[in-house]
GUFI-522495 format. One line per field, with one value per atom (N, C-alpha, C): residue number from 1; z, x, y. Coordinates in nm, 2 decimals, decimal comma. Example, Ala and Ser with C-alpha at 12.3 -4.5 7.8 and 13.67 -1.06 7.14 Angstrom:
BEGIN
k 1 | 1 | 1 | 2 | 2 | 2
Z 0,78 | 0,78 | 0,78 | 0,71 | 0,71 | 0,79
X 1,32 | 1,23 | 1,32 | 1,28 | 1,37 | 1,29
Y -0,57 | -0,45 | -0,33 | -0,22 | -0,11 | 0,00
REM end
This chain:
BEGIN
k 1 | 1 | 1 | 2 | 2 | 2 | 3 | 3 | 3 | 4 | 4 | 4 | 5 | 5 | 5 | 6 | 6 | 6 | 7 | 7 | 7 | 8 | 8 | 8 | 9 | 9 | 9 | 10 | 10 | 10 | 11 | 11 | 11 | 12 | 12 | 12 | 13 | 13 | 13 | 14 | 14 | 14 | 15 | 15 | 15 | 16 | 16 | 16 | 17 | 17 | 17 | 18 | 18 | 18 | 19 | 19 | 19 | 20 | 20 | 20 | 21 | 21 | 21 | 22 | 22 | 22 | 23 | 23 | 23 | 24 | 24 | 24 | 25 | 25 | 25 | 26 | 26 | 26 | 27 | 27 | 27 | 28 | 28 | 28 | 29 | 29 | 29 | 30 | 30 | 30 | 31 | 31 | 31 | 32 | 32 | 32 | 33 | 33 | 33 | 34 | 34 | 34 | 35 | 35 | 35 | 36 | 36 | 36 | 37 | 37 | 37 | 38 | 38 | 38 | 39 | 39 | 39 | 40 | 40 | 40 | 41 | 41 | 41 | 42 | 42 | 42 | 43 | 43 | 43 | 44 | 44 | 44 | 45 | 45 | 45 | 46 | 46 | 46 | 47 | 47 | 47 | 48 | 48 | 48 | 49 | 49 | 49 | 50 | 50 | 50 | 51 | 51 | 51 | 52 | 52 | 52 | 53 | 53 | 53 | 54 | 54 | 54 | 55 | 55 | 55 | 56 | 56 | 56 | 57 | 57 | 57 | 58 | 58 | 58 | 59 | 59 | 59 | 60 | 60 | 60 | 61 | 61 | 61 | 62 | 62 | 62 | 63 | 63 | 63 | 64 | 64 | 64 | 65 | 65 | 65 | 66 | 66 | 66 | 67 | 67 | 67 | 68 | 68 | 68 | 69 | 69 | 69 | 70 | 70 | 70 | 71 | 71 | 71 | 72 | 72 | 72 | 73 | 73 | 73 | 74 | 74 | 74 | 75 | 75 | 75 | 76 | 76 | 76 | 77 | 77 | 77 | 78 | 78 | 78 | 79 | 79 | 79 | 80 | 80 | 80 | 81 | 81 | 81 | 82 | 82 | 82 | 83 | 83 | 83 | 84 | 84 | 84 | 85 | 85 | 85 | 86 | 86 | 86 | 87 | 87 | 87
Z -1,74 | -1,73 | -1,61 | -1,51 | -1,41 | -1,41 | -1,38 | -1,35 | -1,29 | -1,39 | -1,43 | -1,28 | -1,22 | -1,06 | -1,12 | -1,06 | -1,07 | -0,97 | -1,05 | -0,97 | -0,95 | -0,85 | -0,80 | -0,75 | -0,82 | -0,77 | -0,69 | -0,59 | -0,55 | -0,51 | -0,53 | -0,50 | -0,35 | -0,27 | -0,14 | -0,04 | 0,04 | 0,15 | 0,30 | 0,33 | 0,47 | 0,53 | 0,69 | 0,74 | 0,80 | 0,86 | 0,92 | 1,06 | 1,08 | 1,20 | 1,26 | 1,42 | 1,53 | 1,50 | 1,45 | 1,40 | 1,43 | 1,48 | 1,49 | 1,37 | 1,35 | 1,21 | 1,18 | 1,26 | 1,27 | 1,22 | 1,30 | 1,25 | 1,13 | 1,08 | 0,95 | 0,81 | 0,88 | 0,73 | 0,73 | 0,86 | 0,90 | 0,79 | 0,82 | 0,78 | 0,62 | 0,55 | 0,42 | 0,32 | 0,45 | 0,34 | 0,28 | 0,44 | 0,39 | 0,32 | 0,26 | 0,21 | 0,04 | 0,05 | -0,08 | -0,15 | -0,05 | -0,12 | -0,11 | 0,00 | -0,03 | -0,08 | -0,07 | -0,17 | -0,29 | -0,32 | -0,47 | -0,55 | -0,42 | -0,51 | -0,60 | -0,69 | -0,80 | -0,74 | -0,67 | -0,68 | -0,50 | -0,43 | -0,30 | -0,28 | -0,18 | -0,13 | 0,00 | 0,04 | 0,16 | 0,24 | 0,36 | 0,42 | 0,53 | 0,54 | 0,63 | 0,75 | 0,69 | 0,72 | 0,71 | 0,80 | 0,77 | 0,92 | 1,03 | 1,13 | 1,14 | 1,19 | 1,21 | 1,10 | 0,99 | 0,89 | 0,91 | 1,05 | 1,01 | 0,97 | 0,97 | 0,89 | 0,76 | 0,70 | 0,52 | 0,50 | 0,60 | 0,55 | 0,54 | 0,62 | 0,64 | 0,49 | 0,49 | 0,37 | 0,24 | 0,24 | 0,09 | 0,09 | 0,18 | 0,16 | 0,13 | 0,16 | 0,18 | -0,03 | -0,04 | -0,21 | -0,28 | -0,25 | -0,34 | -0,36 | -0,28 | -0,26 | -0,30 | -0,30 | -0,33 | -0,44 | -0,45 | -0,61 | -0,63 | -0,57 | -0,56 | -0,61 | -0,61 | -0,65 | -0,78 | -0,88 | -1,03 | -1,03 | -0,93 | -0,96 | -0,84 | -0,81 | -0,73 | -0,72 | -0,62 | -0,68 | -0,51 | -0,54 | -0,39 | -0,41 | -0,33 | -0,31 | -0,40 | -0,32 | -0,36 | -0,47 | -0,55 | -0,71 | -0,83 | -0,75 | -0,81 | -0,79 | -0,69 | -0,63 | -0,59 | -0,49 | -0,44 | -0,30 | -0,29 | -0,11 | -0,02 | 0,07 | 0,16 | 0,12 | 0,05 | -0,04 | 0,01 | 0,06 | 0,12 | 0,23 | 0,30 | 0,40 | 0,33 | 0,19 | 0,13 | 0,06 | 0,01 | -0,13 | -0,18 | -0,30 | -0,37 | -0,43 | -0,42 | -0,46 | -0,56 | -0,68 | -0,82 | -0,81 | -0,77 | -0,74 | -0,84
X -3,80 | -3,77 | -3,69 | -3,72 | -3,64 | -3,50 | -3,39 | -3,34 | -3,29 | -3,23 | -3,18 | -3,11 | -3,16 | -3,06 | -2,96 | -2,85 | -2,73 | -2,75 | -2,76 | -2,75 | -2,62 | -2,60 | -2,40 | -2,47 | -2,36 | -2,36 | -2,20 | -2,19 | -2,10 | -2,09 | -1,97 | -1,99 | -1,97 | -1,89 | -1,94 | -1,91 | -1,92 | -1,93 | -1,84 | -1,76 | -1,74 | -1,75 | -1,79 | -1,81 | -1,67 | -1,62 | -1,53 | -1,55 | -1,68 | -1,66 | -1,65 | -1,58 | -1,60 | -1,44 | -1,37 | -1,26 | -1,12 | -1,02 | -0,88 | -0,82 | -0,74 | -0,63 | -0,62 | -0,51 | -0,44 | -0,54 | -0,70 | -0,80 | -0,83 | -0,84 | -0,92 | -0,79 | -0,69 | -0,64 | -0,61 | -0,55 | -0,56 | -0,66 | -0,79 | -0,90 | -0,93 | -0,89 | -0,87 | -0,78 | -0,68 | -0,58 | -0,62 | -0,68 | -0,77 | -0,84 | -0,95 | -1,04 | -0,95 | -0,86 | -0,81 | -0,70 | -0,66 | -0,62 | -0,65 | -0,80 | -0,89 | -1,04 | -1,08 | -1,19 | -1,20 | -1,30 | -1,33 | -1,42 | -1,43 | -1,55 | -1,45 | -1,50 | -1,44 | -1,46 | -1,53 | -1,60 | -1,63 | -1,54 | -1,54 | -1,61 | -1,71 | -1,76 | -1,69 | -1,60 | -1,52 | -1,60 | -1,68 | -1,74 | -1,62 | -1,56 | -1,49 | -1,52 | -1,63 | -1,67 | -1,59 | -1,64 | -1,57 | -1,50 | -1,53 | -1,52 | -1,37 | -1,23 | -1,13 | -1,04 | -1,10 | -0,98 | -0,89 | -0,89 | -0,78 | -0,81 | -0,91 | -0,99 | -0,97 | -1,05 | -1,03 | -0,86 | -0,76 | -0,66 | -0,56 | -0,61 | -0,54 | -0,58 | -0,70 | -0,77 | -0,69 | -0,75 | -0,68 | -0,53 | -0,41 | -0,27 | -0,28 | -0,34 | -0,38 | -0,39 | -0,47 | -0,53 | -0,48 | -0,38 | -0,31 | -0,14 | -0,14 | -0,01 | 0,00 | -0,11 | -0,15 | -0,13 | -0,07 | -0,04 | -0,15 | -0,23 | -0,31 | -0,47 | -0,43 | -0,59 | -0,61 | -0,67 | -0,62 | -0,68 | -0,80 | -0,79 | -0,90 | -0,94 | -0,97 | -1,06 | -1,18 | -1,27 | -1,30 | -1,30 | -1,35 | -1,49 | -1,57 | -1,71 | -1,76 | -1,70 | -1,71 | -1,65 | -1,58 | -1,55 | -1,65 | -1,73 | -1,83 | -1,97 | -2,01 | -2,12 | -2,19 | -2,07 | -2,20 | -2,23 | -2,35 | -2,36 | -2,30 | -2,29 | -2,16 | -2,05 | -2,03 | -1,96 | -1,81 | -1,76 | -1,59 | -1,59 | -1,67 | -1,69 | -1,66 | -1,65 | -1,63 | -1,54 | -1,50 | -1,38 | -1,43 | -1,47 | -1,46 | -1,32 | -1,27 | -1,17 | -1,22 | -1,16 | -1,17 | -1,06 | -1,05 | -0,94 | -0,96
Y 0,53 | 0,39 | 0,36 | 0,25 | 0,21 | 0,16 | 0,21 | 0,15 | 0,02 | -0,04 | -0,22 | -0,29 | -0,35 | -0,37 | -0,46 | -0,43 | -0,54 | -0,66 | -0,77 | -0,88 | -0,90 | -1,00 | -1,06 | -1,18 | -1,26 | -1,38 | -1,43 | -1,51 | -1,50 | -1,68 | -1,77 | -1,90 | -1,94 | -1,83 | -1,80 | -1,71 | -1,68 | -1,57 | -1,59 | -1,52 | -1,52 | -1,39 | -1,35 | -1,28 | -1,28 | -1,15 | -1,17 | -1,07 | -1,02 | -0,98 | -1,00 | -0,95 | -1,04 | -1,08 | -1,11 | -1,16 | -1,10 | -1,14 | -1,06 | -1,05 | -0,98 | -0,94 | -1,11 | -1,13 | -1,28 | -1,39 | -1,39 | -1,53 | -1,48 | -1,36 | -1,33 | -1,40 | -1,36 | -1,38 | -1,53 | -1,61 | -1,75 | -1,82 | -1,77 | -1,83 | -1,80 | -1,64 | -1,61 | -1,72 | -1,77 | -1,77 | -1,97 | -2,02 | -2,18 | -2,19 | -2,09 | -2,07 | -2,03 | -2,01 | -1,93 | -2,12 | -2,13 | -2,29 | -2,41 | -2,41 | -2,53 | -2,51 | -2,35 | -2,40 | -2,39 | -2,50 | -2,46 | -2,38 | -2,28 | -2,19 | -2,06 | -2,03 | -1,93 | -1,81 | -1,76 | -1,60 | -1,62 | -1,59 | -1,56 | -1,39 | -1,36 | -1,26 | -1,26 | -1,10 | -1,11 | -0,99 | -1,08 | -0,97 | -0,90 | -0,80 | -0,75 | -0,59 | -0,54 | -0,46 | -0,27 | -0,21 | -0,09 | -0,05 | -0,04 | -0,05 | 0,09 | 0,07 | 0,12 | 0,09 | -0,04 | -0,04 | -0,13 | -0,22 | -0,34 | -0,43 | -0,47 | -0,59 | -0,60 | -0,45 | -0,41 | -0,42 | -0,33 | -0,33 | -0,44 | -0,57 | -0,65 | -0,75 | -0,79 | -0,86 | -0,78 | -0,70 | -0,59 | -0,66 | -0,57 | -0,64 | -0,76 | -0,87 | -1,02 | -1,05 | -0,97 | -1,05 | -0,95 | -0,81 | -0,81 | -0,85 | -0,95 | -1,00 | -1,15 | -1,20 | -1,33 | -1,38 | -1,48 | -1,54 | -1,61 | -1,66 | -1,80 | -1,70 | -1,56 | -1,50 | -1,44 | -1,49 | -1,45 | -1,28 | -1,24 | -1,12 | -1,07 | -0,95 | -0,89 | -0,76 | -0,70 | -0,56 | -0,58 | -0,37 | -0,37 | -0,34 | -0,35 | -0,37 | -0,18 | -0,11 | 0,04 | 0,05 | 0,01 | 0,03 | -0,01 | -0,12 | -0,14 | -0,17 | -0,05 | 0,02 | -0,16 | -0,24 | -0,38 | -0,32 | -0,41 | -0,33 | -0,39 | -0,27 | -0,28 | -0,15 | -0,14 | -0,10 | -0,08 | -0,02 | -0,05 | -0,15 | -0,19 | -0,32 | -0,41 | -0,43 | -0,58 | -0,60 | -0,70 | -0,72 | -0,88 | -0,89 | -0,98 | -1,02 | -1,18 | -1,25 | -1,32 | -1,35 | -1,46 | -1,59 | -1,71 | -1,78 | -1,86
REM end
């Protein structure tokens, strides 16, 4: 029997490559108290780690985010390049 694919739905997406520490979280942090989407997909990539490490510190310090999964804890693709937010 085949193997069941996990679908993800997400209400929306940002890329943040290309991006400095400073614009990424700038831009996280507008996105975190003016949108109204519930299920943010955070594309951050894997790259050297200040991107992931800056986002990560970012939504686990955040009051405004009721909860949080990194991409690799829950085999999405990407897998440590990403972090999904719940606001």
């Amino acid at each position: 029997m085949a193997k069941k694919k996990k679908i993800f739905h997400f209400d929306d997406d940002v890329d943040f490559h290309g991006y400095t520490r400073e614009e990424a979280i700038r831009e996280l942090e507008e996105l975190v108290f003016t949108s109204s989407s519930k299920t943010l997909l955070i594309i951050h990539g894997k790259g050297t780690g200040v991107l992931k490490n800056a986002v990560r510190a970012f939504v686990r310090k955040s009051q405004h985010i009721k909860s949080y999964e990194f991409g690799e804890n829950i085999n999405l693709p990407g897998g440590d390049g990403v972090t999904i937010i719940y606001t």
